[in-house]
Every structure is written in C-alpha cells, then in structure tokens.
N, C-alpha and C positions, 0 to 999 in steps of 0.2 A: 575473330570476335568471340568472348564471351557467351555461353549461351547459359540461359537462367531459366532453362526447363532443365527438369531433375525426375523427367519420368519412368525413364530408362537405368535410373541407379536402380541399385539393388538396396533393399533397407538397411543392409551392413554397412554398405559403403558411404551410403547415404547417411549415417551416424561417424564414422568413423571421421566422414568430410567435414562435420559440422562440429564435431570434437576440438578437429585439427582448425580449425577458421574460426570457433572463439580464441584458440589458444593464441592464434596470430594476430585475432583485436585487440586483446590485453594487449600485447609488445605492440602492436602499433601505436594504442592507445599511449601507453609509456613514453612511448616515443614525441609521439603527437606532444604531449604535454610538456615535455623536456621542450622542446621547438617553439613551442608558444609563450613557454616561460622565459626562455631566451631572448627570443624576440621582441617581449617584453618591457624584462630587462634594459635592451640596449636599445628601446624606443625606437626600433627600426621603420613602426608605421608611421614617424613623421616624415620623413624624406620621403613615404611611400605615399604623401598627400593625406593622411587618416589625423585626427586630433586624437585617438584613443584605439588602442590594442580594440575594446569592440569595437568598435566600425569595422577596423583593419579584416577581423574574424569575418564580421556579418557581409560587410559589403567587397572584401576582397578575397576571402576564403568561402564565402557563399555559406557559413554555418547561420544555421537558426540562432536565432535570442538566447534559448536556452542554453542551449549548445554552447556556446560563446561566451555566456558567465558562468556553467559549470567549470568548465575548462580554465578557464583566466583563472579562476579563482583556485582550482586542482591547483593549476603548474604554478602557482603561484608560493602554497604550501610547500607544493614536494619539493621547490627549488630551493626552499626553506630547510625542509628535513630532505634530502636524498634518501633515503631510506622509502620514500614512498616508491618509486618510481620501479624498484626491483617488486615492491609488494605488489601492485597493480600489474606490473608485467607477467607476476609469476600466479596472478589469482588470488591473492592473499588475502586482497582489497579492492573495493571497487568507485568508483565515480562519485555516489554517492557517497561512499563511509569517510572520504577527503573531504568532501565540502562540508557533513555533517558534523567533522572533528574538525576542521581547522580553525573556531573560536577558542577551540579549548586546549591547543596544542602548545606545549612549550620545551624551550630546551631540555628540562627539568622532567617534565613527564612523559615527550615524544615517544621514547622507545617503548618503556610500560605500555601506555596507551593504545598504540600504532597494534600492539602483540596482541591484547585484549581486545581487539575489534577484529582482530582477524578473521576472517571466513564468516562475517558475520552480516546478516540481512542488515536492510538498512532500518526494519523496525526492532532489530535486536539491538543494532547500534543507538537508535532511538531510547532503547529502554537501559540502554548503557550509560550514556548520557544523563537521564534524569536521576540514574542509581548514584552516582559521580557528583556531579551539578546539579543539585534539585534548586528549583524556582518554586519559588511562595506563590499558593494557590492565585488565581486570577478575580477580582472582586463579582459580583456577583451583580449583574446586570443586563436589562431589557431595555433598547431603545429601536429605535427606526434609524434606518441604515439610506444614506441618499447613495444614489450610483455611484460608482466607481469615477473619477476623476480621469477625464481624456486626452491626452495629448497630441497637438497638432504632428507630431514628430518625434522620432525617438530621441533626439539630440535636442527638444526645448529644454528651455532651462528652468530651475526652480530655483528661485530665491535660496537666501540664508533663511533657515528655520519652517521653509512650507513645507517638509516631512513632517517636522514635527506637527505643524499646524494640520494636517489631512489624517495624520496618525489619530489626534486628539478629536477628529470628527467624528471618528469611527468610516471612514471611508478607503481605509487601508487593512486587510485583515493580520491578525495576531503575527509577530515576526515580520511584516514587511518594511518596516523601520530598519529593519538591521538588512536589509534584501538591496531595501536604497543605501543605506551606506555603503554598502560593495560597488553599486553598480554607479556612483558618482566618481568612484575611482576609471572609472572604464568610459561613461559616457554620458556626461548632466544631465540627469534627467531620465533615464529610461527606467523602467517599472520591469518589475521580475515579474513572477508567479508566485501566488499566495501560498503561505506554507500548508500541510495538510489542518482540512477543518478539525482532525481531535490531537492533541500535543500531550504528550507526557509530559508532565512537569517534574514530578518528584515520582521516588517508591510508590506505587497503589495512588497516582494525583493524577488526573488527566483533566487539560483544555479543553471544553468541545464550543465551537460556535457555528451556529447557522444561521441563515436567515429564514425568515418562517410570513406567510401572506397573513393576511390577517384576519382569514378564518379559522390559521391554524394558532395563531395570538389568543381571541376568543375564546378558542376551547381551553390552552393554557390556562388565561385567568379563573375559566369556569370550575376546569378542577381545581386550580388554587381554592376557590371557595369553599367548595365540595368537601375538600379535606382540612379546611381551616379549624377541623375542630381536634385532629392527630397533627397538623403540619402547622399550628399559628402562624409562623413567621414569614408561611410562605412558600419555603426556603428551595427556590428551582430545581435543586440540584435531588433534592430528598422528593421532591413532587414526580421529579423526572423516573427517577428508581422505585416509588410506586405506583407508578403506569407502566414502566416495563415490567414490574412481578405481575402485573395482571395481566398484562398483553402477551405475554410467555407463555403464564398459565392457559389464554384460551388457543392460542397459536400447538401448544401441545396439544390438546387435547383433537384439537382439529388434525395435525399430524401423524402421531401417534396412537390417537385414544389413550393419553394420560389419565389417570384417575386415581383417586386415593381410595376406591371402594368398588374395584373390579369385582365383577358376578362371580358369584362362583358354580350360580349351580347349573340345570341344562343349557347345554350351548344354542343359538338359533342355526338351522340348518342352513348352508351358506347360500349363496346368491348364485355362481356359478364356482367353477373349477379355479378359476383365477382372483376371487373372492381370498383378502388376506385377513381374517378374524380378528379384530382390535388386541383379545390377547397377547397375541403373535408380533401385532405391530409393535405393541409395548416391549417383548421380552428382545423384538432383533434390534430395533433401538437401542435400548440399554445396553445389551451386547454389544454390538458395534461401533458403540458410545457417539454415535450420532455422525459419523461419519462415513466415507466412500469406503468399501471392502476391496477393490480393486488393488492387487498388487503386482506391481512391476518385473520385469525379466533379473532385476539387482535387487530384488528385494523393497523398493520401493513404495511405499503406501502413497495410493492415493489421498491425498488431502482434505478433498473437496467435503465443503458442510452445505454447499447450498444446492438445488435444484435436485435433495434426492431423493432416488424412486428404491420399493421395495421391490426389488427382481428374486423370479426364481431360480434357484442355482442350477435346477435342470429342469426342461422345458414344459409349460405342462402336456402339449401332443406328446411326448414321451414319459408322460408319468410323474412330471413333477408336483408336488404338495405345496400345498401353502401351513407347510409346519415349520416350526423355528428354524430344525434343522437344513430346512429348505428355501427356506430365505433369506436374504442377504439384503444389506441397501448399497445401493449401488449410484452414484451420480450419473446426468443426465446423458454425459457424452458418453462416460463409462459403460453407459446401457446400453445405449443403441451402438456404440463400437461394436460391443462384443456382439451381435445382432447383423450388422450390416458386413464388416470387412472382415472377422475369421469365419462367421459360418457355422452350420449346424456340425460340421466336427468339432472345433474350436470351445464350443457350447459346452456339447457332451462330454 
C-alpha cells in the first residue's frame, strides 16, 4: 500500500518527486480527457444507465460538479483541435486556458491562438482574451440582489427561457448564462459556479460586481452626496476611484509613513533597538517596490504584496540596524521561515 507520509524524503527528492508527479498529471490529464471525450462522443453513458456524460462523470466516475464540466467541456474542445491534448500533456496548457478559449476557438485561428496562450496564467489568458475579444463596458447599475435560486436536484429541469428569465433578475452572476448553456448540454438544469467577481472586458475595462449590506449601500450613496459637487452624475465607477485615492493614501501612510513633507531636521531618538524610523520605512518600500525580497534557490522572487513585515537582514542580538541598508520587507511566511526552519546560521 501507498504511503502518504514523506517525512523521511530528503528535500531533493522530495522535489525531484513532485516535478516528476505534475509531469505525469498533465499526461494523465491528456489522457483523461481524450477518454471522456470519446466516451462522449459515442454516448457510451446511455447503455451505462446515465441521460448525460455528467451524471456518467459525477455519479459513476465519482468526479465533483466542477470537475465534470471543466473536463466535458476540455475534451470536448481538444477533440475538436487535437493539438490541445499534446499541449496539456506537454505543460504548454492548462485546464483552465481550454475552457477559457474554447468560445473563441476556430478552425481559422486554433493554431495562432492555442501558441499565444501558451505558458500562460489563467489571468494572463484572461487579459488575452479581452486584448482579442473586447466586450462593451457593462451599464452602470445598483439594485438588490434576492438569493440565489435552489434546486430540488441537479437534473430538475428549467423550462424554455427560465435562464434567461433568472439572468434578467439579477439572480445569476455576470457569465452564468453562458455557464448554463454548457451545462444543458450535459445535464437540464444544473448550475455552475459564478465566474470571478472582477472580469476584464476590454484593454484597461474591467467588470467588478459585489454585493454589498446595506450599511455599506448607505455609505455609497453618502459619499455619492459628498462629492456631487466634483462627481454630479454620481458616476459609481469615478466615486469608487476616489475612495480608493483616499483609502490608499491613508493605508500608506499607516504602512509606510508615506508623506509628501518628511522632517528633515533632528531625528527623535528611537524607541528601542528594533524601532524602524518612518524614513527608512519609506525609502525600503520604495526600494523594494512593495513587494517580498525573498529570493528562491533558481532565482525566484518571492511574489507576495500582502501580510508584509519590515525584517532585519541581520539580527539585531548580532548587531543588526534598522537602516536602509538593513532592512528588507519580507512577507509573513518568508519571515518566520527564515526564523523557525534554517536557523541562526541560515540568518547570518
């Protein structure tokens, strides 16, 4: 039997295994999808008792919901273009960048397309798409939202036209119209997951919808007030962007000690040894451009913008400063890794 403790690898191996086991989920995945698209295909899940390829997935292959419409709808594509099937196999492509191109995929531009997505996040592919396919901004709108609509079952049915009717409620979020049209092919009736709440439409357009209580409605309209005498019209989108120049501005200043009119003259004597002088916080910010300083064994830069702390590069029990040259920001895990599991060598 399998064992799924890995405490006893060594870190080499322990990488080298995980290298080797995504490379074999792509080609399974490849695989997988060929299989289900065949399957498909030759409507094997009727003799197998199933009205639809999902069911067949969910209730005879045991895959999740989601699971079961990414994939239909993959092997559906790639059976389409074979060309996906080596891409996915080989890493080129992944799960999402099939489903997020297959509205837009045609004999005509498969290949272009398919090369141009390569290697590419799915919010790269995302910004590909609206670069490509831009949609006309979304109208400009506040209402109240009733719950989500329930179904006794994932196979009840929905009349001719109740998407569009539930869509026109506002009771389905942005894209789920086009989520049910997929999934009436697979199974009457079952409901996806709502596409992410911010969408890129076009070059520099982006969707955003949320729902909001309606304390946080109230304050909306209040600054709409507030500012009706620079924003007349209102206009949510322009009211939204100058509450974030201000919420920025004081979020820095709390972070950083941002300021357009730093002291210049004697400094206050610090607080203790590990005391990091606003100056300082300002100039390693900027430096560091707001980001983790953490860099990986391949060169890798840490990523991370959120949760992060100003650390000292060397300790202060050994002497370290709280001057530029001496501090770093570092995110959260970043800090305490280097802290808990290399150690005061590792440190130094």
């Amino acid at each position: 039997m399998r064992s799924y403790t890995l405490t006893d690898l060594s870190d080499r191996d322990l990488l080298r295994d995980l290298a080797a086991l995504v490379s074999q989920d792509r080609a399974t995945t490849a695989a997988l999808l060929a299989h289900i698209a065949e399957t498909d295909a030759r409507r094997l899940y009727l003799p197998a008792g199933y009205p639809s390829m999902y069911e067949y997935c969910v209730a005879e292959l045991r895959l999740s919901e989601q699971a079961a419409l990414k994939r239909i709808r993959a092997g559906r594509t790639a059976r389409q273009f074979p060309a996906i099937f080596a891409a996915l196999a080989e890493g080129r492509l992944h799960l999402s960048t099939v489903v997020l191109l297959t509205p837009y995929l045609t004999p005509d531009n498969a290949d272009e397309l398919l090369g141009a997505a390569a290697h590419r996040t799915k919010s790269e592919i995302e910004r590909l798409i609206a670069q490509r396919f831009p949609r006309p901004d979304l109208p400009d709108r506040l209402q109240a939202i009733a719950p989500p609509p329930s179904l006794t079952s994932p196979t009840e049915q929905l009349s001719p036209g109740t998407v569009e009717a539930i869509a026109a409620t506002g009771q389905l979020a942005l894209g789920t119209v086009e989520t049910l049209a997929l999934t009436n092919q697979l199974s009457p009736g079952t409901l996806a997951s709502q596409l992410p709440k911010v969408t890129q439409l076009s070059p520099e357009r982006f969707a955003l919808q949320v729902t909001i209580d309606q304390s946080t409605h109230d304050k909306l309209r209040y600054v709409q007030a507030l500012l009706s005498h620079r924003i007349p019209s209102g206009d949510l989108a322009a009211v939204l962007d100058r509450a974030l120049d201000t919420l920025i501005g004081q979020l820095e200043r709390q972070k950083f000690a941002a300021t357009d009119r730093p002291r210049m003259g004697r400094r206050r004597r610090a607080a203790g040894k590990r005391h990091v002088p606003a100056r300082v916080k300002r100039a390693v910010w900027e430096r560091d451009q707001g980001q983790c300083t953490f860099i990986g064994a391949t060169g890798q830069r840490c990523s991370a913008r959120r949760f992060l702390e100003y650390d000292h590069a060397h300790p202060v029990a050994r002497g370290g400063e709280a001057s530029v040259a001496g501090i770093r920001l570092r995110c959260r895990a970043h800090n305490e890794e280097g802290s808990s599991r290399f150690g005061a060598v590792w440190m130094s």
